[in-house]
PQR file of N, CA, C, O and H, with PARSE charges and radii, in Angstrom:
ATOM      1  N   UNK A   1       3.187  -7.383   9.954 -0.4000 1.5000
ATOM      2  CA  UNK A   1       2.858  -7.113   8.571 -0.0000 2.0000
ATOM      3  C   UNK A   1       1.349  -7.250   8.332  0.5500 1.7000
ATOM      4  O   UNK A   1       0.738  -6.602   7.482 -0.5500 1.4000
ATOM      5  N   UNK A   2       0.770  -8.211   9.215 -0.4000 1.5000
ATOM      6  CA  UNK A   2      -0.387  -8.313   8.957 -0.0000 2.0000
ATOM      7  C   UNK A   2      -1.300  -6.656   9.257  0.5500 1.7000
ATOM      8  O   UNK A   2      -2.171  -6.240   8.493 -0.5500 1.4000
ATOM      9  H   UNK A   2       1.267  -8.737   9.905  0.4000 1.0000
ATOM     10  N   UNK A   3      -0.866  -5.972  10.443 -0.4000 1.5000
ATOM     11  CA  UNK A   3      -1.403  -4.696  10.879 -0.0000 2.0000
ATOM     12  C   UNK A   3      -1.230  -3.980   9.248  0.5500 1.7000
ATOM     13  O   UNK A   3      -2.256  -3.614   8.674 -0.5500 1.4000
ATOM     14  H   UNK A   3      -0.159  -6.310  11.063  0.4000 1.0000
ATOM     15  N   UNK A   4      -0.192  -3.856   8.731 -0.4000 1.5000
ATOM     16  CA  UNK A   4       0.023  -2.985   8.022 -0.0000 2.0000
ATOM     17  C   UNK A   4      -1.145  -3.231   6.501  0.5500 1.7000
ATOM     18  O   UNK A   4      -1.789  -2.296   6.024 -0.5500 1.4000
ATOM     19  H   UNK A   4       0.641  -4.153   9.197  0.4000 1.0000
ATOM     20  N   UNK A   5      -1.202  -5.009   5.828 -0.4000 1.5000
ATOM     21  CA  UNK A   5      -1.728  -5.044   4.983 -0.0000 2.0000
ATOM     22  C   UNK A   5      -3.429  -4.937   5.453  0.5500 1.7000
ATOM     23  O   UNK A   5      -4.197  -4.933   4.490 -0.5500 1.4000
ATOM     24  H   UNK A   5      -0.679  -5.768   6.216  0.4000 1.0000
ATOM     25  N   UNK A   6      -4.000  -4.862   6.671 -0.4000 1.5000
ATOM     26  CA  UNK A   6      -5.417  -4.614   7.322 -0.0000 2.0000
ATOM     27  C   UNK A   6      -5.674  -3.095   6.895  0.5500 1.7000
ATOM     28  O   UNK A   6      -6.630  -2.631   6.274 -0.5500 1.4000
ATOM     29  H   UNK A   6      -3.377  -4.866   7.453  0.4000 1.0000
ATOM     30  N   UNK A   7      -4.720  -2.556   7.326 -0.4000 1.5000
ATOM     31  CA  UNK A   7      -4.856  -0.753   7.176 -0.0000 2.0000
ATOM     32  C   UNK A   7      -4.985  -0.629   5.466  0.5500 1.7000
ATOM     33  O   UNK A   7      -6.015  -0.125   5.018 -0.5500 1.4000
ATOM     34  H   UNK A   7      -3.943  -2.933   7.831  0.4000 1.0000
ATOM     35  N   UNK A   8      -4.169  -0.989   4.748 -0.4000 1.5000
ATOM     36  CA  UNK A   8      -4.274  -0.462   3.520 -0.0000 2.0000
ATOM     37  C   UNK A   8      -5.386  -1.419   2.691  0.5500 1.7000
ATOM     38  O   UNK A   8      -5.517  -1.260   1.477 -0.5500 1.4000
ATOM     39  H   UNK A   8      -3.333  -1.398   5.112  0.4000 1.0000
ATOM     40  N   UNK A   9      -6.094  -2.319   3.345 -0.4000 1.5000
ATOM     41  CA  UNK A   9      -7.234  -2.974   2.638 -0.0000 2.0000
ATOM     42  C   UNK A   9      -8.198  -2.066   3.098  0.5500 1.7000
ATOM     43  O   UNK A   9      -9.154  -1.902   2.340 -0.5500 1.4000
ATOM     44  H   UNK A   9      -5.987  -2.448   4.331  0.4000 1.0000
ATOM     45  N   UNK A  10      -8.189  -1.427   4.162 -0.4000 1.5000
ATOM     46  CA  UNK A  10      -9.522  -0.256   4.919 -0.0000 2.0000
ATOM     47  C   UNK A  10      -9.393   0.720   4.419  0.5500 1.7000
ATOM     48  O   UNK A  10     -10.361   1.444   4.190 -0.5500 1.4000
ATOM     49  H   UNK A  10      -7.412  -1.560   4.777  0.4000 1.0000
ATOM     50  N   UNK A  11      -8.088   1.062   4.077 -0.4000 1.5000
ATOM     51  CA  UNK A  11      -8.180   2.344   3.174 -0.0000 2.0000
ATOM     52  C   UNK A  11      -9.079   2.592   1.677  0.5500 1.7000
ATOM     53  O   UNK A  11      -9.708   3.582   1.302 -0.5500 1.4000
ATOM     54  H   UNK A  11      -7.301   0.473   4.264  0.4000 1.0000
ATOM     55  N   UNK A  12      -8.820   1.087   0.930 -0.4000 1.5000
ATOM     56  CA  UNK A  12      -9.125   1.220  -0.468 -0.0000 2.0000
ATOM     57  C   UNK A  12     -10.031  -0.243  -0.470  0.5500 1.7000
ATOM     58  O   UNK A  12     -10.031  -1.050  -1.400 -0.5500 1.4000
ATOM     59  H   UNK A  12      -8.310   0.283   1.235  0.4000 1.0000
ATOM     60  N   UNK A  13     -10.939  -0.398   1.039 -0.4000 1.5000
ATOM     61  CA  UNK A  13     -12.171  -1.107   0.452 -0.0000 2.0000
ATOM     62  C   UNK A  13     -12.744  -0.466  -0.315  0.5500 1.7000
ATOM     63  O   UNK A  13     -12.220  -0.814  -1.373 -0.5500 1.4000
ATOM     64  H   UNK A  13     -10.939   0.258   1.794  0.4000 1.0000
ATOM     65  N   UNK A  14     -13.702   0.474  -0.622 -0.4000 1.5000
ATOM     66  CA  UNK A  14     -14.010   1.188  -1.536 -0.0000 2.0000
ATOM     67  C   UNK A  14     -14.383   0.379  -2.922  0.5500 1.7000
ATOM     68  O   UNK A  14     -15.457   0.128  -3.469 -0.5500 1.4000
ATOM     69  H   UNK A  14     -14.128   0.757   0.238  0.4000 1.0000
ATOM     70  N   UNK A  15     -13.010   0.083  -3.243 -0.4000 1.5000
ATOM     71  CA  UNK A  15     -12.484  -0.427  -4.519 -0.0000 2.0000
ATOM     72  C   UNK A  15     -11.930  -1.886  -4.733  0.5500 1.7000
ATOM     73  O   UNK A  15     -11.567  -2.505  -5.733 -0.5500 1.4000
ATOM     74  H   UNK A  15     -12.138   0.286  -2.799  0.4000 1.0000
ATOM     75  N   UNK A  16     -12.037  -2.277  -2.982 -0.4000 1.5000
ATOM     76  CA  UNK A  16     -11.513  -3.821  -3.559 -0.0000 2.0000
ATOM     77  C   UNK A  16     -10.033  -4.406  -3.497  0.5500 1.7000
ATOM     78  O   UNK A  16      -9.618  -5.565  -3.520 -0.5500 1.4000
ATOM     79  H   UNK A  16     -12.332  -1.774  -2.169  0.4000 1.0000
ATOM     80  N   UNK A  17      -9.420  -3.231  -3.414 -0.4000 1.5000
ATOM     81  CA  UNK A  17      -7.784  -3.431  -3.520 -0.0000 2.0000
ATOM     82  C   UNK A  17      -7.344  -3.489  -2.391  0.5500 1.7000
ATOM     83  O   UNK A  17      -7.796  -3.047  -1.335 -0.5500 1.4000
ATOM     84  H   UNK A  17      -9.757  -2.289  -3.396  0.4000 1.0000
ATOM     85  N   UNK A  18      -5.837  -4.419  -2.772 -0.4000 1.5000
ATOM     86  CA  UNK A  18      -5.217  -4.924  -1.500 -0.0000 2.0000
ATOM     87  C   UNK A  18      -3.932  -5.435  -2.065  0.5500 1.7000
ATOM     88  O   UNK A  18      -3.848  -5.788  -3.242 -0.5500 1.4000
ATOM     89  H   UNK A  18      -5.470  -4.778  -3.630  0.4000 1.0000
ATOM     90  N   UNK A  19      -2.787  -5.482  -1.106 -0.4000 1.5000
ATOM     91  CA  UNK A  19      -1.487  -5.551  -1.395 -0.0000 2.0000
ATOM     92  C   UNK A  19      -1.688  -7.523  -1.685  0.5500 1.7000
ATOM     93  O   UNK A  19      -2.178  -8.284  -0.850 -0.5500 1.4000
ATOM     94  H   UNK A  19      -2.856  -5.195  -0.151  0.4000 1.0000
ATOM     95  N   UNK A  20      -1.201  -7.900  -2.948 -0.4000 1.5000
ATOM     96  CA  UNK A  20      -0.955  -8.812  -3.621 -0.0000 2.0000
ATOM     97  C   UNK A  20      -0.026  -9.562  -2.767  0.5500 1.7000
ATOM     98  O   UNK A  20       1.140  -9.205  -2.600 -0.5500 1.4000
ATOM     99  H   UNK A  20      -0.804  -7.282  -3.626  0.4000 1.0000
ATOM    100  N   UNK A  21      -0.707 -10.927  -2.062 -0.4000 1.5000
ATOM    101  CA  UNK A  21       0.011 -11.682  -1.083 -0.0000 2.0000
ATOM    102  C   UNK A  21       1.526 -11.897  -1.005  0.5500 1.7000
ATOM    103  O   UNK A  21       2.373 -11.793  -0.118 -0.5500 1.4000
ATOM    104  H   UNK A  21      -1.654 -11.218  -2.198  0.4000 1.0000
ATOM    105  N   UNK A  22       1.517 -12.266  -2.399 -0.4000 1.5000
ATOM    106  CA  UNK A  22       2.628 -12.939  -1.891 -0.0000 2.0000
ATOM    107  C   UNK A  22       4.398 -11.907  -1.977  0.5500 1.7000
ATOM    108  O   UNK A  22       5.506 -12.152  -1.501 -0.5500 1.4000
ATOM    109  H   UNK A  22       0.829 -12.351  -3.119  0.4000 1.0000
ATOM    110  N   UNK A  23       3.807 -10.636  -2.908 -0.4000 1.5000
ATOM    111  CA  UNK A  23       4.541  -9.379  -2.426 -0.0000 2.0000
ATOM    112  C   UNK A  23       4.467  -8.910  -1.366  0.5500 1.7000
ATOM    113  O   UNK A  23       5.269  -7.997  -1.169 -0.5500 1.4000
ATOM    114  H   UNK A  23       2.907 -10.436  -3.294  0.4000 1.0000
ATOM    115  N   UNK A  24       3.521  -9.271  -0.203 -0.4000 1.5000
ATOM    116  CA  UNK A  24       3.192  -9.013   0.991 -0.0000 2.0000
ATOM    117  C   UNK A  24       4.431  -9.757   1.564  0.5500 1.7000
ATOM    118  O   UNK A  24       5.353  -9.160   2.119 -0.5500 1.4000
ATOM    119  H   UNK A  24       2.870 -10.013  -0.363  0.4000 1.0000
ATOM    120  N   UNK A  25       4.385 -11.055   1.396 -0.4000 1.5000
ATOM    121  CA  UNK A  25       5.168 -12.136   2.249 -0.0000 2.0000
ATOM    122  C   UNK A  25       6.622 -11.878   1.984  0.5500 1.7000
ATOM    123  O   UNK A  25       7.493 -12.035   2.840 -0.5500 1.4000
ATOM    124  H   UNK A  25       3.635 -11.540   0.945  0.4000 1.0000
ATOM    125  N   UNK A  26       6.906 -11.352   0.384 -0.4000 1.5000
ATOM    126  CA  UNK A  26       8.150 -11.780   0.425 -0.0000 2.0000
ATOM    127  C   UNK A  26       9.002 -10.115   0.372  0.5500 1.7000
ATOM    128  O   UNK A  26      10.156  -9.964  -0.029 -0.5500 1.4000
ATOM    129  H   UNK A  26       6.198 -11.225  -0.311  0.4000 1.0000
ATOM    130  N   UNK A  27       8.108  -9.013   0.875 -0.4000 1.5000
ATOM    131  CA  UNK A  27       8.611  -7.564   1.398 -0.0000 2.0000
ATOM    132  C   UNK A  27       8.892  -7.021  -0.046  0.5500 1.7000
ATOM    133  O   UNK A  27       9.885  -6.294  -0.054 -0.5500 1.4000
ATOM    134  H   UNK A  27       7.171  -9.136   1.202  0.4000 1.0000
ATOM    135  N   UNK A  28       8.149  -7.209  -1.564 -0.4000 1.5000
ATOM    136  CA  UNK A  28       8.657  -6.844  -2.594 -0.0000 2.0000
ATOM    137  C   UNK A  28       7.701  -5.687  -2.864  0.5500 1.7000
ATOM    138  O   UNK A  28       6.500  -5.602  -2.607 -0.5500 1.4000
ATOM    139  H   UNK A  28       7.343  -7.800  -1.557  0.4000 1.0000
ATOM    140  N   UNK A  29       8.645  -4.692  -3.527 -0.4000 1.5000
ATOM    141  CA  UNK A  29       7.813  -3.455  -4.203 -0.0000 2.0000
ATOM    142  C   UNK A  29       7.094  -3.814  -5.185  0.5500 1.7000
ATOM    143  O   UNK A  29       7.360  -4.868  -5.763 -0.5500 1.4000
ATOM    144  H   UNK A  29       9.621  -4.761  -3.736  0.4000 1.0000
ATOM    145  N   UNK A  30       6.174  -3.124  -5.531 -0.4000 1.5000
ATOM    146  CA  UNK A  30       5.784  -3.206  -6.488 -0.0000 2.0000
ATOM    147  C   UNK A  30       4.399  -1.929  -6.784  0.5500 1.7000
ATOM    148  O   UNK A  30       4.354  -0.884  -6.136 -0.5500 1.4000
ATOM    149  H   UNK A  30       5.958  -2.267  -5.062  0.4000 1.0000
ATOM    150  N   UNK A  31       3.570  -2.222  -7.655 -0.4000 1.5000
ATOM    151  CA  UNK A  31       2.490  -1.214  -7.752 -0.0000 2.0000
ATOM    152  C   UNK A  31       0.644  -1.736  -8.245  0.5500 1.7000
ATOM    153  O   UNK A  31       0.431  -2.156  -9.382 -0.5500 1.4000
ATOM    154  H   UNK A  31       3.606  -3.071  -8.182  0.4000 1.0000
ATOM    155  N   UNK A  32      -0.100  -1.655  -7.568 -0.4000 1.5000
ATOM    156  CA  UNK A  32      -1.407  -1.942  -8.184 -0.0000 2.0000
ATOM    157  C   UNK A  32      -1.805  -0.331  -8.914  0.5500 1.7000
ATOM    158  O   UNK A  32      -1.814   0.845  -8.550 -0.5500 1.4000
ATOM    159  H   UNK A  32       0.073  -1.314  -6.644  0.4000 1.0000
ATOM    160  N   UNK A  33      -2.207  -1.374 -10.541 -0.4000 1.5000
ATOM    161  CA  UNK A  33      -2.700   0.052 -11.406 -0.0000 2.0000
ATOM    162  C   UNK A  33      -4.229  -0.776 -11.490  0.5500 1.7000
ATOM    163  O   UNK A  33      -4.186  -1.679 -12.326 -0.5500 1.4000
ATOM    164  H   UNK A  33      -2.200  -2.329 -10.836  0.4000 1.0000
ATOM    165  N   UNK A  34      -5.429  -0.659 -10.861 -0.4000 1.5000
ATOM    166  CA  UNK A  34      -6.710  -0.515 -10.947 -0.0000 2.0000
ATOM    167  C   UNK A  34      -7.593   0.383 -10.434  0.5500 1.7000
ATOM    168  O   UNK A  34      -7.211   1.260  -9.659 -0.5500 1.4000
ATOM    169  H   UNK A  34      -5.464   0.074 -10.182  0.4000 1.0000
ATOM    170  N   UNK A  35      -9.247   0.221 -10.925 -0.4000 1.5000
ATOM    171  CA  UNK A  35      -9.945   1.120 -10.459 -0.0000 2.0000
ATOM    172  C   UNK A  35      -9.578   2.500 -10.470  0.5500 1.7000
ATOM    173  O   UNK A  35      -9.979   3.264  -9.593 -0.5500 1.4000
ATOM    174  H   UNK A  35      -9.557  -0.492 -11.554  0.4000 1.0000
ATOM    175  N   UNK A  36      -8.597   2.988 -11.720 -0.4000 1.5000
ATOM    176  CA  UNK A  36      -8.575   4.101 -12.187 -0.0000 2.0000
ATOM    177  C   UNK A  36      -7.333   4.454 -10.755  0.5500 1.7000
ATOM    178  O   UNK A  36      -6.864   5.582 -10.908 -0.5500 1.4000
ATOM    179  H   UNK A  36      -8.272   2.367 -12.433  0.4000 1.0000
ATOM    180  N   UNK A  37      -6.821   3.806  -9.611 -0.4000 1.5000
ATOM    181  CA  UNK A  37      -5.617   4.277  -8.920 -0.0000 2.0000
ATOM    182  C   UNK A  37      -4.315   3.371  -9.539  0.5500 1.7000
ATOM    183  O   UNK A  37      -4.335   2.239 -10.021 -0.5500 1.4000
ATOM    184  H   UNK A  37      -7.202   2.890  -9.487  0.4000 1.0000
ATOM    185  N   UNK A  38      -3.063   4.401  -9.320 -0.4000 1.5000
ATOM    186  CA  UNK A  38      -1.891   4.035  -9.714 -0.0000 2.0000
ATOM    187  C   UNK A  38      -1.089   3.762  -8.639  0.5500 1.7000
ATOM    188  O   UNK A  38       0.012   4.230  -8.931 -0.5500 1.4000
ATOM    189  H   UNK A  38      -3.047   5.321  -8.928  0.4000 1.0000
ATOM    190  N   UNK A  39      -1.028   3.126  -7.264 -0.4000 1.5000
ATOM    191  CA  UNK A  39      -0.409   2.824  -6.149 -0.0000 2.0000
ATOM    192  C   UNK A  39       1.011   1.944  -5.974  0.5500 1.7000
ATOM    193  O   UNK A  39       1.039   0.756  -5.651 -0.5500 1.4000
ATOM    194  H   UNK A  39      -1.922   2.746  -7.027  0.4000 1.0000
ATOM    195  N   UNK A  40       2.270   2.843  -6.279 -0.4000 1.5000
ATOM    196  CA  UNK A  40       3.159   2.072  -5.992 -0.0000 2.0000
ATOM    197  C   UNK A  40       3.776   2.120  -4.534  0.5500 1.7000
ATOM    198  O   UNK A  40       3.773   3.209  -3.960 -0.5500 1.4000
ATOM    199  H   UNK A  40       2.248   3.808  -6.541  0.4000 1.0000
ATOM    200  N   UNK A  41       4.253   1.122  -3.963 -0.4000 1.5000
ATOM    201  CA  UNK A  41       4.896   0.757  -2.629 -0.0000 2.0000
ATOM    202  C   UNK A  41       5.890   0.052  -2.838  0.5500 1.7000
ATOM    203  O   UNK A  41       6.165  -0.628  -3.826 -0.5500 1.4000
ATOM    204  H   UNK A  41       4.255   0.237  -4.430  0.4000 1.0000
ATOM    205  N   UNK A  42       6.820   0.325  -1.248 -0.4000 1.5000
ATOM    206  CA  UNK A  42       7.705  -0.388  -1.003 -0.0000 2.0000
ATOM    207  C   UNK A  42       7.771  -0.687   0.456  0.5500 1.7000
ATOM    208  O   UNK A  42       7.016  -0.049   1.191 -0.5500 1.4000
ATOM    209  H   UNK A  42       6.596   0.877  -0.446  0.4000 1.0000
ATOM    210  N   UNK A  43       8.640  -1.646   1.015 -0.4000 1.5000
ATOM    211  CA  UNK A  43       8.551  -1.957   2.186 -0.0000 2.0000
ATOM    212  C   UNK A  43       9.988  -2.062   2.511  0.5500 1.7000
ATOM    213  O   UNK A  43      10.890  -2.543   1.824 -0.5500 1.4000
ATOM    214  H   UNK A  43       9.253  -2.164   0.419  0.4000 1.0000
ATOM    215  N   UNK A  44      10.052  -1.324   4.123 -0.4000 1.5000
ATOM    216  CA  UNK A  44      11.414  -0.804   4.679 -0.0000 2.0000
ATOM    217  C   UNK A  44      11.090  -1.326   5.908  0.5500 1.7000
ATOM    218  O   UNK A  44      10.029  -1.789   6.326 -0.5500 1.4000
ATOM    219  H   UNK A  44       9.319  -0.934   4.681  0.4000 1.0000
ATOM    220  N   UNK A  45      12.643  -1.118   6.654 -0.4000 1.5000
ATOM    221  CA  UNK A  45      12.547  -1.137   8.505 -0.0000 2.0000
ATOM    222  C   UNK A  45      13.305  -0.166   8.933  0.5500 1.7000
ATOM    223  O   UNK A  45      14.283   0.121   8.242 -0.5500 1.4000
ATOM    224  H   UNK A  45      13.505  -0.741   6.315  0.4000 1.0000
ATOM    225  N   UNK A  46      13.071   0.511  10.059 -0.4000 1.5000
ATOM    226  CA  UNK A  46      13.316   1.726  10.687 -0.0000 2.0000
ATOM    227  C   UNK A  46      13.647   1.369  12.351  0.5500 1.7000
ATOM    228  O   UNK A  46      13.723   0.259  12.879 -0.5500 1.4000
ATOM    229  H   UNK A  46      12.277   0.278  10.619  0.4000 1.0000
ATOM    230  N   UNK A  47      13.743   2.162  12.709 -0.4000 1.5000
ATOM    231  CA  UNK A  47      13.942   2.024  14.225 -0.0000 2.0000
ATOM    232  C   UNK A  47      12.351   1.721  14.950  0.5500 1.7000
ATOM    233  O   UNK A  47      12.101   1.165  16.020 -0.5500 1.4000
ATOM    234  H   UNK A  47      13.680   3.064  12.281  0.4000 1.0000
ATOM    235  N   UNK A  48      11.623   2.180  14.157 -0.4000 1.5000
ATOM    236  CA  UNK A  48      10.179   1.790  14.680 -0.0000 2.0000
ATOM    237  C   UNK A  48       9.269   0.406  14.457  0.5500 1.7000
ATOM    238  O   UNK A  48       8.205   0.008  14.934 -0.5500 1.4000
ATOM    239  H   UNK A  48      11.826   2.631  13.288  0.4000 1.0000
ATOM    240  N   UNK A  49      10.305  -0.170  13.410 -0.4000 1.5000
ATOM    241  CA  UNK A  49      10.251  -1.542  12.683 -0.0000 2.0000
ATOM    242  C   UNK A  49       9.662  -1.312  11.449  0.5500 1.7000
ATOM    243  O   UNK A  49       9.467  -0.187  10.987 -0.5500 1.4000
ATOM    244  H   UNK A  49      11.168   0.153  13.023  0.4000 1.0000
ATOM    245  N   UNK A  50       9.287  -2.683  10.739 -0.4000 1.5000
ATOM    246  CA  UNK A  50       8.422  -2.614   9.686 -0.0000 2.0000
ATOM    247  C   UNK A  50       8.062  -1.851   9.466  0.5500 1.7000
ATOM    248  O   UNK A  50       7.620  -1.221  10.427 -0.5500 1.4000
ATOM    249  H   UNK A  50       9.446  -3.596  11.114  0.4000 1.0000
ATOM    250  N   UNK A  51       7.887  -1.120   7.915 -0.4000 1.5000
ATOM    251  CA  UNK A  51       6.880  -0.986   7.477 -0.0000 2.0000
ATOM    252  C   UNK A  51       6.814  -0.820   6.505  0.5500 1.7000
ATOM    253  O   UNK A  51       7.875  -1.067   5.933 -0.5500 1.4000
ATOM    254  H   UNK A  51       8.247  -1.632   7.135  0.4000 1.0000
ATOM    255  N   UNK A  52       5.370  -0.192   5.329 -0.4000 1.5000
ATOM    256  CA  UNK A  52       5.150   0.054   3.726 -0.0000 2.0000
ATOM    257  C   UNK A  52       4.635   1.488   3.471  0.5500 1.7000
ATOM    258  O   UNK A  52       3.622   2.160   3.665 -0.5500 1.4000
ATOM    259  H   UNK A  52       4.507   0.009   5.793  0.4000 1.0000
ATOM    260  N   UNK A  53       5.887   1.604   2.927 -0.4000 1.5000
ATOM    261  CA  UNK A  53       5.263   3.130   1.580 -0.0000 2.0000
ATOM    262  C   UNK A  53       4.245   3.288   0.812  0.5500 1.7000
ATOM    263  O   UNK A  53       4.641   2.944  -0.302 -0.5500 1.4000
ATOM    264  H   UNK A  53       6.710   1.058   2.770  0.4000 1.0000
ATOM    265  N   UNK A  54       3.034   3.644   0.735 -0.4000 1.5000
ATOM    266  CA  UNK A  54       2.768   3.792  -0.344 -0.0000 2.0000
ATOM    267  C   UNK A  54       2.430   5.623  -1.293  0.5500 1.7000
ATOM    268  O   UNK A  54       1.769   6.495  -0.731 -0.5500 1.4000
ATOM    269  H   UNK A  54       2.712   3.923   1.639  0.4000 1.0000
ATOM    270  N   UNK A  55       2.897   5.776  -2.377 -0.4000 1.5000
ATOM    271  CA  UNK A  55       1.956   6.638  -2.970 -0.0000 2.0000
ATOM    272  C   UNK A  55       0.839   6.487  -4.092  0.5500 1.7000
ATOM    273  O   UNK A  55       0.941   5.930  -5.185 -0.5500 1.4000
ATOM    274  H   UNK A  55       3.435   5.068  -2.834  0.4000 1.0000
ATOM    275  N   UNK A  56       0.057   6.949  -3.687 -0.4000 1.5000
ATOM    276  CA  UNK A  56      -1.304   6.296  -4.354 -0.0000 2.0000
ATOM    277  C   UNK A  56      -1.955   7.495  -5.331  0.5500 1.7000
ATOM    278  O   UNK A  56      -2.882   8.128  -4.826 -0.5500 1.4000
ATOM    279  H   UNK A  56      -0.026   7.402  -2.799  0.4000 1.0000
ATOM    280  N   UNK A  57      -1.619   7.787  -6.436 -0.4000 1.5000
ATOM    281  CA  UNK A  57      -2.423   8.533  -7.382 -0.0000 2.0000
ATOM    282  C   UNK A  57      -3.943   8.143  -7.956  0.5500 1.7000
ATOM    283  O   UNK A  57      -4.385   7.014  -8.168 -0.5500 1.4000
ATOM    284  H   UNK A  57      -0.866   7.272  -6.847  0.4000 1.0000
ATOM    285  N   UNK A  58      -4.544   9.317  -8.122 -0.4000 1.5000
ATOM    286  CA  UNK A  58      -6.257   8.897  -8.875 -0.0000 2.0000
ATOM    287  C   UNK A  58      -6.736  10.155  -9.361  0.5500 1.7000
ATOM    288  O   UNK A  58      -6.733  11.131  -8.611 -0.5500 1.4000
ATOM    289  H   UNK A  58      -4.185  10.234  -7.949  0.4000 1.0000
ATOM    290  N   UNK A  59      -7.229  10.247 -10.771 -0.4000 1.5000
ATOM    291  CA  UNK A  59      -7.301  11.440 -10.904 -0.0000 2.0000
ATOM    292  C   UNK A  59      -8.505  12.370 -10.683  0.5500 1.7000
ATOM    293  O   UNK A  59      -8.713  13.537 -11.014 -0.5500 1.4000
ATOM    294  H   UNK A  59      -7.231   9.454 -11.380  0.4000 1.0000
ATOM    295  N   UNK A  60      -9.299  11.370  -9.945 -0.4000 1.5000
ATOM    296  CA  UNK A  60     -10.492  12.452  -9.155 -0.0000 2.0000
ATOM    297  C   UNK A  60     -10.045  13.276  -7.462  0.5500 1.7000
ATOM    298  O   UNK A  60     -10.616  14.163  -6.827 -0.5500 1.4000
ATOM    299  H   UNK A  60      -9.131  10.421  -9.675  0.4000 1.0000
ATOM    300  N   UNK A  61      -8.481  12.287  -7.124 -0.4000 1.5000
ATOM    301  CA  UNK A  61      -8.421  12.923  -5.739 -0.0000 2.0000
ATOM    302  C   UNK A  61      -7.468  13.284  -5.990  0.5500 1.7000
ATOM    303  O   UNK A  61      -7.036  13.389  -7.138 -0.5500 1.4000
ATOM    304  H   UNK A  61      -8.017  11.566  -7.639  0.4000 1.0000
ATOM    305  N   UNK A  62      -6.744  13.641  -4.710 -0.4000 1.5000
ATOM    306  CA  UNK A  62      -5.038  14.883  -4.372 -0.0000 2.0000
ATOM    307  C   UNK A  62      -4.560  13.224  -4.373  0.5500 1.7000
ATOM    308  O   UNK A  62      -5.207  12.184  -4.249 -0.5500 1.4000
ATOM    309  H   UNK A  62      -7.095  13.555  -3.778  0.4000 1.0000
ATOM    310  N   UNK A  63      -2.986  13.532  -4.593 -0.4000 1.5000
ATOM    311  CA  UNK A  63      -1.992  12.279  -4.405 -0.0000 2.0000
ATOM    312  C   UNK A  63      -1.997  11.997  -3.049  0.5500 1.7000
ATOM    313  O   UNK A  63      -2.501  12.761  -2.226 -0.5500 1.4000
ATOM    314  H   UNK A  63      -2.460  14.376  -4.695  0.4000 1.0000
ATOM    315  N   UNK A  64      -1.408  10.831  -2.735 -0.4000 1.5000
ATOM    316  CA  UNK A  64      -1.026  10.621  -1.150 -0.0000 2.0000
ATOM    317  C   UNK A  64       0.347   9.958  -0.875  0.5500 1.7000
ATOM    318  O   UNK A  64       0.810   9.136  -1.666 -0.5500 1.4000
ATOM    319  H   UNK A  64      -0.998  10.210  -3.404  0.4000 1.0000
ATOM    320  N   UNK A  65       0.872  10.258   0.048 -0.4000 1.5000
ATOM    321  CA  UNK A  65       2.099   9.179   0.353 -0.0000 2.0000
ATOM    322  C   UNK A  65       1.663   8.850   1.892  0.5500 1.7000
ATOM    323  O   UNK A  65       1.207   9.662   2.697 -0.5500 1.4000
ATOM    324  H   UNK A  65       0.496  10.926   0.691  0.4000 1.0000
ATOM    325  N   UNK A  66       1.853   7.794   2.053 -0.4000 1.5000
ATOM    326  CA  UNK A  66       1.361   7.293   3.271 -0.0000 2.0000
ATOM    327  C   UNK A  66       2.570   6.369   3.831  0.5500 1.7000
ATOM    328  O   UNK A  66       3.105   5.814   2.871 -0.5500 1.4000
ATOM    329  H   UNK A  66       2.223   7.134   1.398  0.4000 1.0000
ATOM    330  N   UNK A  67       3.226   5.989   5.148 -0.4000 1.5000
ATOM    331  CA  UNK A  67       3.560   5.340   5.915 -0.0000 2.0000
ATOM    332  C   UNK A  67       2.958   4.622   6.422  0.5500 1.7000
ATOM    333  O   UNK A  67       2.226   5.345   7.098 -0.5500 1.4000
ATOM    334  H   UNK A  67       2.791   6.440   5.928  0.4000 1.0000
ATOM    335  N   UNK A  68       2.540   3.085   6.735 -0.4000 1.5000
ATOM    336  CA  UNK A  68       2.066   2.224   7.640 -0.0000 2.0000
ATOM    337  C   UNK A  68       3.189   1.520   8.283  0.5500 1.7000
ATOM    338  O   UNK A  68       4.223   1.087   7.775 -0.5500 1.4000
ATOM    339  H   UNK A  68       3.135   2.498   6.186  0.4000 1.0000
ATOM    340  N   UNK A  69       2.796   1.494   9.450 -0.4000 1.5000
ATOM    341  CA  UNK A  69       3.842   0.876  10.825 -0.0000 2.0000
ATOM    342  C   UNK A  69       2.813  -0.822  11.067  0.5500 1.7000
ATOM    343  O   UNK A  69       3.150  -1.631  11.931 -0.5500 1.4000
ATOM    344  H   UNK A  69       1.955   1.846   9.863  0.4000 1.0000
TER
END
């Protein structure tokens, strides 16, 4: 989990944002609305193991949905 919350802090240094610990720890959805992005996630397991959803809206860029393993 730690790989996964590293990647999405590199994604949106930029701005500072980062998945809220202790929704980190305890695998809960949820969504950060700052810095003008609307990013909700969730966290699943697959045959590949772990991991977090996110889609991340902003209205200067295209939407994204992203997978982290």
């Amino acid at each position: 989990m730690n790989q996964i919350a590293q990647a999405f802090k590199t994604e949106f240094a930029h701005w500072g944002l980062e998945i809220p610990p202790e929704l980190l720890a305890a695998r809960k959805a949820g969504f950060i609305q700052s810095e003008g992005w609307l990013i909700q996630f969730l966290f699943g397991k697959d045959a590949r193991g772990e991991y977090m959803d996110y889609y991340a809206s902003h209205r200067m860029t295209s939407d994204s949905h992203v997978r982290l393993y």
